[in-house]
C-alpha positions as a Markdown table, in Angstrom:
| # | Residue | x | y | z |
|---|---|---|---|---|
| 1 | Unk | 0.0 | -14.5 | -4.2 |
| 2 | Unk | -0.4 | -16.1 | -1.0 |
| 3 | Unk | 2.2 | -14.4 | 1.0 |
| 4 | Unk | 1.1 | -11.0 | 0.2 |
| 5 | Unk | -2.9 | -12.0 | 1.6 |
| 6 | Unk | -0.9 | -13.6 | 4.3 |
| 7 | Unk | 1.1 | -10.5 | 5.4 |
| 8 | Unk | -2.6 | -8.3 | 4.6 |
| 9 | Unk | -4.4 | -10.2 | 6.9 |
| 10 | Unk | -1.8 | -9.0 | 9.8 |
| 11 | Unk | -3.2 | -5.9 | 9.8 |
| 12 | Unk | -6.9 | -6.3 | 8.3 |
| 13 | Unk | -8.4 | -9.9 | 9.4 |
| 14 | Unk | -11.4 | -9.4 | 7.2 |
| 15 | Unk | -9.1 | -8.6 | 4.1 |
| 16 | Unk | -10.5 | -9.1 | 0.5 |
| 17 | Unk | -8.4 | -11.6 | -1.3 |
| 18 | Unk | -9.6 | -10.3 | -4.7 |
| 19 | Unk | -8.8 | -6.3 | -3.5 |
| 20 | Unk | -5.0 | -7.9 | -2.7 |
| 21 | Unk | -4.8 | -10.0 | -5.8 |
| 22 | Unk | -6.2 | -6.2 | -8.0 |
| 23 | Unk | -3.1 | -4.7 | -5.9 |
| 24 | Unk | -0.8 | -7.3 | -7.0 |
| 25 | Unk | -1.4 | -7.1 | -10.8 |
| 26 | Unk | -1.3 | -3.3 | -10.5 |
| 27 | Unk | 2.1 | -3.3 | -9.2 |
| 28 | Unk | 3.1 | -6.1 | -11.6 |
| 29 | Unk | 6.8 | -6.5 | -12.3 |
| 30 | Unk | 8.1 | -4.0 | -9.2 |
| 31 | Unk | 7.3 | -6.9 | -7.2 |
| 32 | Unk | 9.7 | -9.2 | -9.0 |
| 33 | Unk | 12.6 | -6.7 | -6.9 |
| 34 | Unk | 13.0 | -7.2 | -3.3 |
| 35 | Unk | 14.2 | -3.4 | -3.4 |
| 36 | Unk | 10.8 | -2.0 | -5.4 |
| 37 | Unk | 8.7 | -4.8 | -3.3 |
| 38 | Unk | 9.3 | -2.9 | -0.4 |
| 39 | Unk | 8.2 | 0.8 | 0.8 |
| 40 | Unk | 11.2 | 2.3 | 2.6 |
| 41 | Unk | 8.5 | 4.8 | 5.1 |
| 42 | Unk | 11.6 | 6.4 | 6.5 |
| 43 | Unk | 12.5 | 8.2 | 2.8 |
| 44 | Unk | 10.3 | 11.3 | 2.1 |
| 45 | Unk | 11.1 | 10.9 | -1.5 |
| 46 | Unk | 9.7 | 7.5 | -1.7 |
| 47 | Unk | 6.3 | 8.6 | 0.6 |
| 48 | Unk | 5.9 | 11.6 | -2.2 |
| 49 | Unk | 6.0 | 9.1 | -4.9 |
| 50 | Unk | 3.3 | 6.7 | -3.3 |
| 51 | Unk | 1.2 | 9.9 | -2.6 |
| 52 | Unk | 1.7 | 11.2 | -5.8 |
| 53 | Unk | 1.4 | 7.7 | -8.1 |
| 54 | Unk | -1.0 | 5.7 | -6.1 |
| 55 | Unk | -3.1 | 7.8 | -4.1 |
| 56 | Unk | -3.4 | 10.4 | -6.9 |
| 57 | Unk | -3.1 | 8.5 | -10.1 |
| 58 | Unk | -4.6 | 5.4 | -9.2 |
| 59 | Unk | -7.1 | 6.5 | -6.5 |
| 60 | Unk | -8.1 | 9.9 | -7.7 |
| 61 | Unk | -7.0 | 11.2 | -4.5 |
| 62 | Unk | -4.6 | 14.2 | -3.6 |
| 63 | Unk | -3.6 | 16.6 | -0.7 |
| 64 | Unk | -3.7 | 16.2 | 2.5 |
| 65 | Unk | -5.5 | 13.1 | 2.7 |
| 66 | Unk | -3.7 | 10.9 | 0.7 |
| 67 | Unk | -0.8 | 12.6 | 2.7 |
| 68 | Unk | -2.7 | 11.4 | 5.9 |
| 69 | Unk | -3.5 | 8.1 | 4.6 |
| 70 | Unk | 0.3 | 7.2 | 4.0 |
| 71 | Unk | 1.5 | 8.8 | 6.8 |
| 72 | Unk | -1.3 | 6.1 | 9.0 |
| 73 | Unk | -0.3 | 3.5 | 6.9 |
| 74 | Unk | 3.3 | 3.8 | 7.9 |
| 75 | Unk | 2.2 | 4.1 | 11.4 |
| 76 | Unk | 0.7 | 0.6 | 11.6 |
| 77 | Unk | 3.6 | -0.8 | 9.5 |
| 78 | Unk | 6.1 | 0.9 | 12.3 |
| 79 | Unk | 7.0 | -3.1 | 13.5 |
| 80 | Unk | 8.1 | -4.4 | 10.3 |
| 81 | Unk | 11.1 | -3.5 | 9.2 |
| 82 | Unk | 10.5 | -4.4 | 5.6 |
| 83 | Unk | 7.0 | -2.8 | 4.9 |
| 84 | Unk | 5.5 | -4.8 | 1.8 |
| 85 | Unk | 3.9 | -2.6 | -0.9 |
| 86 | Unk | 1.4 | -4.7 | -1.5 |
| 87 | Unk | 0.3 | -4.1 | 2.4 |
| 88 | Unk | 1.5 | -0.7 | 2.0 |
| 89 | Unk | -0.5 | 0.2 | -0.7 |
| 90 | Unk | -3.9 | -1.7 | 0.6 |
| 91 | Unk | -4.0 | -0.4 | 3.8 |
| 92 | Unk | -3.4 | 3.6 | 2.2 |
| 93 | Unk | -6.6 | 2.3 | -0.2 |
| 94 | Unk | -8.3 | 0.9 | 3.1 |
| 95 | Unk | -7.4 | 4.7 | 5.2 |
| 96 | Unk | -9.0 | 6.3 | 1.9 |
| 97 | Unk | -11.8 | 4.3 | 1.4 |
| 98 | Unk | -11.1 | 3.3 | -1.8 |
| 99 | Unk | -10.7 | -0.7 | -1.7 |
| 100 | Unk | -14.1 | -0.9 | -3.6 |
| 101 | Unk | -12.9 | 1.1 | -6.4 |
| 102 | Unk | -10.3 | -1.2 | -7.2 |
């Protein structure tokens, strides 16, 4: 659990461990695969899928700003070469404003 508040904290110092460790469990078993542990941001397919499963189904959020918030996300992740979901995922929540609802 550390590593993924670890590799948070790169990008958001002031990082809720208990927001990272709710992302963690709701990813659950994709995170046991290096593959599914990672967001490829270069594959449109893959950025439709995180737009459509976790901005829309888990935050409640569709269109153009969950668009916008995983296109930013992807943006700030540009350095890594492998972009953790977990990281993924919190900073798209972060963009939306929706780390309190999870």
């Amino acid at each position: 659990m550390s590593e993924y508040f670890d590799d948070v904290k790169k990008y958001d110092g002031g990082a809720d461990e208990a927001v990272v460790d709710r992302i963690v469990k709701h990813l659950g078993i994709a995170l046991r695969n290096r593959d599914s542990a990672n967001v490829a941001a270069s594959d449109k397919t893959e950025l439709d899928r995180v737009v459509a499963n976790w901005c829309g189904k888990k935050l409640g959020v569709t269109g153009e700003a969950a668009e916008s918030a995983v296109a930013a996300a992807a943006k700030t992740m540009a350095a890594d070469r492998s972009k953790s979901r977990v990281t993924f995922y919190y900073l798209v929540a972060k963009e939306l404003g929706k780390l309190e609802t999870l």
